[in-house]
N, C-alpha and C positions, 0 to 999 in steps of 0.2 A: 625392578622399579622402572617407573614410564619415564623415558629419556625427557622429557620434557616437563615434569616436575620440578617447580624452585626455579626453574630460567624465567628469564625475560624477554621474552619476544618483543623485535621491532625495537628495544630499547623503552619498553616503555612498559609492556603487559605481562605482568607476574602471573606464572603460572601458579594456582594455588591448591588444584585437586583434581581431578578426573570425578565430571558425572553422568557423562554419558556416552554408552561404547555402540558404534553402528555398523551396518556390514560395512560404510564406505569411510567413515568417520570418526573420529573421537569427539567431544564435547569436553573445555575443561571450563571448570569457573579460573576466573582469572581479575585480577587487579590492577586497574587501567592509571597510571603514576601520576599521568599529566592531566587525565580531566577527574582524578580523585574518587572514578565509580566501581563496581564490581561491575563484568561483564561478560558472556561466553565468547570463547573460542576454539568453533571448531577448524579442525587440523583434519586434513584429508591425511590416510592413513598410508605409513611408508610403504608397506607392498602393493602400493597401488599409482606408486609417481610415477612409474613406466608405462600405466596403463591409461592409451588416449583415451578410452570413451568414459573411463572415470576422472579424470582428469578434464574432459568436456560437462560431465556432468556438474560438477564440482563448480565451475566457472560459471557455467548456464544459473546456480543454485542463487550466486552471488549478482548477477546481473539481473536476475527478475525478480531477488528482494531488495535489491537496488532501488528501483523504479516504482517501488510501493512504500506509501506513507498514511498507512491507514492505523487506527489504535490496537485493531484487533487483528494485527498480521507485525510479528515479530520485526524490529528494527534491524538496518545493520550500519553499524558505525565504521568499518575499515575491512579493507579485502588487500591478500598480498598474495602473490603467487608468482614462484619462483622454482629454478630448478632444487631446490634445495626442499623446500616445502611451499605447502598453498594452505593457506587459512583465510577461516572469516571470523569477524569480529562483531556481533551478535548481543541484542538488547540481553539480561540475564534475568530470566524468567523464575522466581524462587515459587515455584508450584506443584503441581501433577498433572498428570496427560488427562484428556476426558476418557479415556481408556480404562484408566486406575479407578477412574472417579467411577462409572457405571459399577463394573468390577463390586466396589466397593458396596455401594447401592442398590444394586440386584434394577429394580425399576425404578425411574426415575417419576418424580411427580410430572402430570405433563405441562405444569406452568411453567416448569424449570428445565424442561427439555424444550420447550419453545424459546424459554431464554436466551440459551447457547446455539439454538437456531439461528434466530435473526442474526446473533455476532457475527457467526459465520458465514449467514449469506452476504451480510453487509459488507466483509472481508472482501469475499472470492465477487461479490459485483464493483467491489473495487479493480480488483485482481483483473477482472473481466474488460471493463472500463479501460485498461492499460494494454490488450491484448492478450492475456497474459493466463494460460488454463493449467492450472497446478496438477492434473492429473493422479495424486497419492494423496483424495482427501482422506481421511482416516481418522477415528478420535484418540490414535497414539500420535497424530501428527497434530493435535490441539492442544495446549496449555490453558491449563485452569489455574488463575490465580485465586489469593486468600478470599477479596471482593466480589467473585462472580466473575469475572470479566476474563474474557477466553482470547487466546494467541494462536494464528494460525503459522506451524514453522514447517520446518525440512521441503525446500521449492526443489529440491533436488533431479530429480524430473520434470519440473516443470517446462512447458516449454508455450511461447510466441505464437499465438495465433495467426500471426503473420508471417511467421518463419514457414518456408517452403523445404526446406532441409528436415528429412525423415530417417532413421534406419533403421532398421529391422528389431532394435530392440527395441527402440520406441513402439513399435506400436500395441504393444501386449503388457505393458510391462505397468506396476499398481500391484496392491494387495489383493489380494482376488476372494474377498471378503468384501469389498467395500467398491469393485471397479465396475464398471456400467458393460451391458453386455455390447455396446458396439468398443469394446475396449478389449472384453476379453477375444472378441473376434477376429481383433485386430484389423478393425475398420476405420473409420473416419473420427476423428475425436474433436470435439470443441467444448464450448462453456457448458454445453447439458452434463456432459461427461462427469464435472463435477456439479451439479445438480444432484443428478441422479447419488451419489456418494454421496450426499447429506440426504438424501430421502435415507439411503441405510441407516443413516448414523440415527436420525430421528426415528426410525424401525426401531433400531438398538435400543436408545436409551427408554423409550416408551413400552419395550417387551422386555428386555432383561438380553433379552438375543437378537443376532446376526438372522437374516431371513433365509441363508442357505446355508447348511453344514456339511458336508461329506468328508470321506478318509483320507482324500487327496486333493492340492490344491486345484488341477486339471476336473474334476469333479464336480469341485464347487464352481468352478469359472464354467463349466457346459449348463449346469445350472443358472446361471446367471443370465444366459442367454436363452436358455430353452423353457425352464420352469415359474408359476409363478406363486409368488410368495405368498404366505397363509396371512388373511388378512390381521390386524394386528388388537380389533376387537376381539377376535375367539382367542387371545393369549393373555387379554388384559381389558375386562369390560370396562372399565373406569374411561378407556380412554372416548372422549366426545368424536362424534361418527363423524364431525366437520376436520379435524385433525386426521383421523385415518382416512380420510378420502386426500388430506393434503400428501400427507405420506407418500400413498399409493400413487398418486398424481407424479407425484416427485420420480417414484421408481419404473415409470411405463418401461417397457420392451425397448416401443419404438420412441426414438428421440423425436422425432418430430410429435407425438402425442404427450409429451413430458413437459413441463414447465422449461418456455426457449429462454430465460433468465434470471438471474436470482431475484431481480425486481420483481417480477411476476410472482414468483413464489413469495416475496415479500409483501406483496399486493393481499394475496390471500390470506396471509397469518394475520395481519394489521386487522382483516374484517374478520378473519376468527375471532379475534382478541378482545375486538365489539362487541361480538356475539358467538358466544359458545357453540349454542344451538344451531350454529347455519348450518344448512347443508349447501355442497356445491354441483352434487348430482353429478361429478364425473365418472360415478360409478357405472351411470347410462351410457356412456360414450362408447363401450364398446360391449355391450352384450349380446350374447352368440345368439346365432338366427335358433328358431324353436325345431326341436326334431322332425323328419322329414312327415311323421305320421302322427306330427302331434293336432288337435282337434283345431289351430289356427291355420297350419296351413293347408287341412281336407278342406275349410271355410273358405282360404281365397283362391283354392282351384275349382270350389266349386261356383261362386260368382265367376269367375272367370268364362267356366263352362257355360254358365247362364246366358252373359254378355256374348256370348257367339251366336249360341240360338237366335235371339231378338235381330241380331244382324242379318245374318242370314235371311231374317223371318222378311226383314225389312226391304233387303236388297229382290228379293221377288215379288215383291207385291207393290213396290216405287219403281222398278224400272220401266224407263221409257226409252223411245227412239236414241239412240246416240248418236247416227251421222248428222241428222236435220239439225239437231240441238246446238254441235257443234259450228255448224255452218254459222248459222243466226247471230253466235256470240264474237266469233270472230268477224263476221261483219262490222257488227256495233264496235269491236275496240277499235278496228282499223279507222273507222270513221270518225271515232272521238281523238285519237292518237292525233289522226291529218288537221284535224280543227286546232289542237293544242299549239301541235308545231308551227302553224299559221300563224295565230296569235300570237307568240313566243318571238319571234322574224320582226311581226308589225313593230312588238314595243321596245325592241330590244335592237333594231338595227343590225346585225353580227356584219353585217359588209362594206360596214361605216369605218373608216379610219381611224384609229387610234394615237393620239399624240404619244411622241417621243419626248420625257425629259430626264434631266441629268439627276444623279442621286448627290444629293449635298452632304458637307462634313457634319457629319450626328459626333464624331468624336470628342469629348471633351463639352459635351452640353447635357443639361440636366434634360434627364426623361417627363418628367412632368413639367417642364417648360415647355417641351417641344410637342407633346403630344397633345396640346391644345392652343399648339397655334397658330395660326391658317395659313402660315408660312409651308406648312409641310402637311396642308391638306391634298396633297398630289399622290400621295405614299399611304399604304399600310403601315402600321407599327406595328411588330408583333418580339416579344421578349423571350428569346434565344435562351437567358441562360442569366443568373444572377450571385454573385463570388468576390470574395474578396480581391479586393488589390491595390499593391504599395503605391501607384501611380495616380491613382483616381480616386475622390472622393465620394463619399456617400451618396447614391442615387444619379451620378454622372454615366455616359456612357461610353464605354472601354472597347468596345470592338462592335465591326457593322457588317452585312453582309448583305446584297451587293456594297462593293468599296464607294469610298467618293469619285465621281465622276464617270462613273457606269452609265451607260444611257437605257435607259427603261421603259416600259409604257405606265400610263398616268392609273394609278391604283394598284403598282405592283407593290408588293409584302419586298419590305426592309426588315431583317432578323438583327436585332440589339441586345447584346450582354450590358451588364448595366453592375457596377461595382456598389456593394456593402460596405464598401471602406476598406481601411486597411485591417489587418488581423491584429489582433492586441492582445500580448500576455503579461500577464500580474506575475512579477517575479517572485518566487519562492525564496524563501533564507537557504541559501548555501553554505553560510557559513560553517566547516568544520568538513564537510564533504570531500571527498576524493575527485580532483580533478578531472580526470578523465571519466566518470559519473557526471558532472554537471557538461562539462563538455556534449558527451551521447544527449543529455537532455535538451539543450539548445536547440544542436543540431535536428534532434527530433520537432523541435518547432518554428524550425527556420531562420533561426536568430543566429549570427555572427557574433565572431566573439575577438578578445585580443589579450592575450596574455601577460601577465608583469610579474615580476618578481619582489617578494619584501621579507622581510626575517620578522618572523614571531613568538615571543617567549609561550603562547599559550596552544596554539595552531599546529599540530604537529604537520609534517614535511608533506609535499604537495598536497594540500589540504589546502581550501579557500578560505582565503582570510576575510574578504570583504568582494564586493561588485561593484561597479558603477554603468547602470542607475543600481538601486540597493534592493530591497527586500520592500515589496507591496507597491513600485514604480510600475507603469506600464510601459512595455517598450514591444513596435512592431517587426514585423519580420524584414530584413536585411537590415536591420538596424543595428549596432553593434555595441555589445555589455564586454565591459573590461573585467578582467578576471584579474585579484594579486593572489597569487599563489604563495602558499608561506617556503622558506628557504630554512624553516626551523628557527630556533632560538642563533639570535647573533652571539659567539663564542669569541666575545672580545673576553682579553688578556691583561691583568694587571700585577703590578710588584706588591708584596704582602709590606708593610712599614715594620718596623722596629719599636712593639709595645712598651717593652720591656721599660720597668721604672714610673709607668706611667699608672693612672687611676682607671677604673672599670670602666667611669665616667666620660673619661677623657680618651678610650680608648675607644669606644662606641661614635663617638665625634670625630674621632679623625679615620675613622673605616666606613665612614657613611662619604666621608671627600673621594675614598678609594671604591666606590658601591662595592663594599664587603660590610661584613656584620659577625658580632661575637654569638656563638653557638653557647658552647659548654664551658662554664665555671668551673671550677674544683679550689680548694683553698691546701696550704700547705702551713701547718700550725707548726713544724718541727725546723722551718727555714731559718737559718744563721747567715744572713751574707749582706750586701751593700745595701738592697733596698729594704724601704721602710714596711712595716704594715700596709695593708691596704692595695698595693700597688702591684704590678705584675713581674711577674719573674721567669716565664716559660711560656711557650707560644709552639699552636701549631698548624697549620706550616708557619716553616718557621721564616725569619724577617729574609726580604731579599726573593723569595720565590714566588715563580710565577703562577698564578693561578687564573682562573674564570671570574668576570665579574657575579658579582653576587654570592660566592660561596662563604662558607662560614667557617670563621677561626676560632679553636677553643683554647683554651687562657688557663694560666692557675697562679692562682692570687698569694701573696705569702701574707700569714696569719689566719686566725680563725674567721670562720661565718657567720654572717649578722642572722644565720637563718633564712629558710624561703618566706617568702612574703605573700600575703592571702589573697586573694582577689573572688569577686561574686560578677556572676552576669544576670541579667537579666532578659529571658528570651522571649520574645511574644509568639503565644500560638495563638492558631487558628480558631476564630469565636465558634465558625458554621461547624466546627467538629464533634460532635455529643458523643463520644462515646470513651471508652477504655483505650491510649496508646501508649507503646513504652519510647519514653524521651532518655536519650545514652549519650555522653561527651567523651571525645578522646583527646589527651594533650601530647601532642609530636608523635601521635599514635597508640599512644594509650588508655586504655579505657580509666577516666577516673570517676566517672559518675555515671547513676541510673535511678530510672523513677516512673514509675506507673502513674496516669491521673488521666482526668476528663478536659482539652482545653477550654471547651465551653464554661466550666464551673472555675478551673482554676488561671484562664486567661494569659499566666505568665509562668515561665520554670525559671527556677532561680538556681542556679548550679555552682558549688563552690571549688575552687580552684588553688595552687598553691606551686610557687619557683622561682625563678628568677631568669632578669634577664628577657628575651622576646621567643615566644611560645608560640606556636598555632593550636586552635581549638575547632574540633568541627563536632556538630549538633545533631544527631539521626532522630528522625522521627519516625516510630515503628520500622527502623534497621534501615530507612533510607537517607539520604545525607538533603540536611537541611537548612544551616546558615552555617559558614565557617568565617572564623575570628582570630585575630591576632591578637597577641594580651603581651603587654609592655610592663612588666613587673617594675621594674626600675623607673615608671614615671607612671606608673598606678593607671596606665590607661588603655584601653583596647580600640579596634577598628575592625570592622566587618569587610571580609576580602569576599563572600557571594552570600549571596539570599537567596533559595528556592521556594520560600515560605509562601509566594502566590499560589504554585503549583498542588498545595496542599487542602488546598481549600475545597469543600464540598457540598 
């Protein structure tokens, strides 16, 4: 059995099954305590904690889906890595790989292979955007959910366009089904790299098949680079010749004749999508010259031969003297050259003195004030360079060249940087992040920062609780955003009282003084002893001990039970949803209700309930968690502890 079934990682994430086994990794679904979700976590795999470049890999995985927040590239919520074990903690995608899905499909319709195009490039020109070239596109590395809507995961190789650090495994290393031939060569890799991998993928799902097959992966990867692929009309006429030319486009040889971004290739499907019918004629772009004895080129050696003749013919029957000829023309230029440079002297004086003045402070003055005003009609302006900066304001100027107080002659060129302002970023919501994640991102844009400490019942441990300024503020660079970091839940300590004797009522009232709360009821119909009906007689824990604020103490009451007591909710769903969802309640985790309907027709679900005492209830909407409720048995009244029900809306 998997050692790590049934635990709890990090104190918080229930191991709840193994779904997926990788050469470097496990994948479990798991249940996330504190923020109430299902979530993956992958565990890098123990014969592999000794091994640096998997262990590099593993980290690199988590740090560049770190720094990506796009819909259609897999989330990650927490990263822990330790000598002990490394994990990541991973949106939890309830679908199939685009892999299964063709598989399944044999050929894909091509509106719907364009579909999962666009997600994809929209992804990876994110990806791109960020530096960032995932090198293992693949459509076993894409998630397809129930909606359509595609997840780009495993960054496992991915690696930093700006990272200068390479080794030797890097540079060969992709599915050699899907990797570009300056990849299999182990060449130069950037953003085409994966370009070129979604030209396959759109190959794939538009033919049924991969463009190159062989016995061996070394086979297909020589392939990759040397052969080229059968166009994807002769395996599937249906497909429109403006899509096979995008394709084809996608899969060039050479990177530099390939689509240099996903925009660009986004550019083209957006006018496919206009127009079916377009062609884009890059099928022109590279057709071979015509055989050496084909009937075009006997044609242009023989105008060629022609154009000699006529020369020839020419050059005998126009030639003239050559020395005289030349004599005569160099006279005349010599003569008009002497006349030029006269006139030149007359209007222009060159042996006239030229005044000396001082270059004045341009510093800290607006360019368009100064560049019309006859104060500094002595000087050239000419605009050196234009850049933000913390110092200067918009359209002032920040550095000069010659300095102040250069001495010059009158009309020399003054070179001026001239500042855009200062740099201004719109802060993101951190909240819930991993510190030293928002930390890298700061610093990636220059902004200072300052740390504080606060304890938080909801925020698990170095996790941002809040920022100041917050979430949508601008704030420029060297400018400095406070960070509180949570410290976890404060584990204050309190004495449990002495119920005993007292009413349910009254018991609940004096453990609300102690922030404690009664849990589980039970009654004792066969008690003989000092207290009355109704009243409590056992406690646990019991009076005098120390516990955690807020834990819950269960009680047993002597006498019989009035019964649980009934209660109904009423949920509002979402109007914009027209279709079939299944609506499920759980009470302190148990399913007690379920129900098929339309919100549009039915507007409200009404779920009935039954217990006692203070319950929680949470709401799933088609299996995802939607409002969760506390329900107050004992004073008939509930209160809503989260609402997702915006989120739902379509």
């Amino acid at each position: 059995m998997d050692k790590y079934l049934g635990k709890k990682l990090d104190g918080r994430y229930e191991i709840m099954e193994i779904i997926g086994i990788g050469g470097m990794a496990n994948v479990y679904k798991a249940y996330d305590v504190l923020e109430d979700r299902i979530v993956a976590v992958k565990i890098l795999r123990e014969e592999y904690m000794d091994n640096e470049d998997m262990r590099r890999r593993f980290k690199n995985e988590s740090k560049a889906m770190a720094v990506l927040n796009h819909p259609n590239v897999m989330r990650v919520y927490d990263v822990s890595f330790s000598d002990r074990m490394q994990s990541i903690v991973m949106e939890y995608i309830d679908g199939i790989t685009l892999k299964e899905y063709i598989e399944q499909q044999g050929v894909l319709q091509w509106k719907e292979a364009v579909h999962f195009t666009v997600q994809t490039l929209r992804a990876l020109q994110h990806a791109h955007e960020k530096g960032i070239v995932h090198r293992d596109i693949k459509p076993q590395n894409i998630m397809l959910l129930s909606d359509g809507t595609i997840k780009i995961t495993d960054f496992g190789i991915a690696r930093f366009a700006r990272s200068e650090a390479r080794t030797l495994t890097d540079r060969a290393i992709g599915s050699v089904h899907y990797i570009s031939p300056e990849q299999a060569a182990g060449g130069t890799i950037d953003a085409r790299t994966d370009i070129y991998s979604v030209g396959v993928i759109l190959y794939e799902m538009l033919t049924g098949q991969v463009p190159f097959e062989a016995d061996t992966p070394v086979s297909v990867a020589l392939k990759q680079i040397q052969n080229k692929a059968a166009l994807p009309r002769t395996l599937n006429s249906s497909i429109p010749e403006g899509l096979e030319e995008i394709t084809m486009h996608a899969m060039e040889k050479d990177a530099a004749k390939r689509y240099q971004s996903a925009a660009q290739m986004l550019r083209d499907i957006d006018e496919f999508k206009r127009d079916p019918s377009i062609s884009f004629e890059y099928k022109y772009l590279n057709v071979p010259l015509p055989a050496e004895n084909s009937k075009y080129t006997n044609a242009i050696q023989n105008a060629r031969k022609d154009q000699k003749k006529v020369k020839r013919k020419k050059e005998k029957t126009k030639r003239a003297p050559i020395i005289p000829v030349l004599a005569g023309v160099t006279t005349a230029f010599v003569i008009v050259t002497a006349a030029f440079i006269g006139w030149m002297i007359y209007l222009n004086n060159p042996f006239a003195p030229v005044e000396d003045v001082e270059v004045p402070t341009l510093i800290g003055l607006k360019y368009d004030d100064i560049k019309i005003s006859p104060k500094y009609e002595n000087f050239k302006l000419e605009v050196e360079k234009t850049d933000y900066n913390n110092d200067y304001g918009k359209g002032v100027i920040y550095d000069q060249s010659p300095k102040a107080g250069t001495n010059v002659k009158v009309d020399s060129i003054v070179k001026v940087k001239i500042s855009t302002g200062q740099k201004t970023i719109k802060l993101t919501n951190f909240e819930g992040m991993d510190v030293k994640q928002v930390i890298a991102q700061l610093k990636e844009w220059g902004i200072d920062y300052d740390e504080k400490a606060m304890f938080s019942d909801t925020i698990p441990l170095d996790s941002i609780v809040k920022t100041i300024p917050g979430e949508g503020e601008e704030v420029s660079a060297g400018e400095v955003v406070t960070l509180y970091v949570s410290m976890g839940k404060e584990q204050k300590q309190v004495t449990v009282p002495d119920l005993a004797g007292i009413s349910i009522e009254d018991a609940r009232t004096l453990l609300q003084n102690y922030k404690l709360q009664i849990d589980k009821v039970t009654y004792d119909s066969d008690y003989d002893g000092e207290f009355p009906d109704g009243t409590i007689i056992e406690q646990s824990p019991a009076a005098d001990s120390m516990v955690e604020q807020n834990s819950k103490i269960n009680v047993t009451v002597a006498g019989e039970s009035s019964g649980p007591i009934k209660m109904s909710l009423f949920v509002p769903l979402p109007a914009s949803v027209d279709r079939d969802v299944e609506m499920s309640a759980t009470q302190d985790g148990e399913e007690v209700a379920k129900e098929t309907l339309n919100p549009s027709n039915a507007k409200v679900w009404k779920p009935a309930f039954e217990g006692e005492g203070i319950t929680e209830v949470n709401i799933f909407f088609d299996g995802e968690l939607y409002q969760v409720y506390e329900l107050d048995y004992d004073q008939k009244g509930h209160r809503i502890l989260h609402n997702y029900a915006d989120e739902f809306e379509e």
